[in-house]
C-alpha positions, 0 to 999 in steps of 0.5 A: 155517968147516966145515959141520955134516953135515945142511948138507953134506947139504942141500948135496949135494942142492941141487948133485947131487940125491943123497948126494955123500960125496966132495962132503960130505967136502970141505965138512965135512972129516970121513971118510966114517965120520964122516959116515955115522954122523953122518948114520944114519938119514938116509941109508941104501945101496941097493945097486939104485942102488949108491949112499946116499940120503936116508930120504925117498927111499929108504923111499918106492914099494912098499918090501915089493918093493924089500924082497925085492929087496935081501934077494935082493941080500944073498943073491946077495953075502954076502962084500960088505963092504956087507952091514951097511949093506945089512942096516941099510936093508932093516930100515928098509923092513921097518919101514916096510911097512904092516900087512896088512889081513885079509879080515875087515876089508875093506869092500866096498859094493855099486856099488864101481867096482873091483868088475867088473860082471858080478859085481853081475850074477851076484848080482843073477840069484840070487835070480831064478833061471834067468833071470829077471833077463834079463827084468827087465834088458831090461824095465828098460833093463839098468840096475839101481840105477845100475850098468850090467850086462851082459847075461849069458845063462848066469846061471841055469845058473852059479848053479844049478850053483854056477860063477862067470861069465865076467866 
């Protein structure tokens, strides 16, 4: 009895870890165009690995770099006859990729840990102006609203002059 082209695919994986065809030819006794076409969509050539691979492997990482990078690949081989394959998976990864998010929708809460300290230093010594902040810093142990800021002596001056501090 013939295996169906998703079994031989599942029993590719299980006994090579990847897309076999010659493997899946064997156990299905169809060409590889038979199988490939049974198979789009599930499998996709990634010519960076010269090789298919399975949709969940392939459309996975950071796909607008691998993106970029077999749009170079297609540049770089433009009489490969690989190409309409090629084409095919770089269309799936730009579909895949997600939407920008503009500025505007952004999010930023005050005490965000990704945010660098010295920039809640900086906005806090605006409205104390020309150092002041430094006296309410030490007087209160240099820890304001639970976020520990570094002492920064220029403040004053950057905000006056309207320059960023050294962070």
């Amino acid at each position: 009895m013939q295996a169906l082209p998703e079994e031989a695919l599942s029993a590719s994986l299980n006994k090579f870890g990847t897309v076999n065809l010659g493997y899946m030819r064997g156990i299905t006794d169809s060409t590889e165009e038979e199988l490939l076409n049974a198979l789009k969509g599930r499998i996709f050539y990634n010519p960076l690995v010269t090789g298919y691979e399975i949709k969940d492997r392939f459309i996975a990482g950071n796909v607008i770099e691998k993106a970029e990078h077999i749009e170079a690949w297609m540049k770089d081989n433009l009489e490969s006859e690989r190409i309409p394959e090629v084409k095919q998976a770089w269309e799936a990864l730009k579909e895949a990729e997600p939407q920008r998010i503009s500025f505007e929708d952004l999010d930023f809460n005050f005490g965000e840990r990704w945010i660098p300290t010295g920039v809640y230093a900086a906005y806090m010594s605006h409205p104390f102006r020309h150092g002041r902040e430094n006296r309410l810093l030490r007087k209160h142990g240099r820890i304001f609203g639970g976020v520990r800021l570094p002492h920064h002596e220029n403040h004053g001056r950057v905000f006056s002059e309207g320059l960023l501090p050294e962070l």
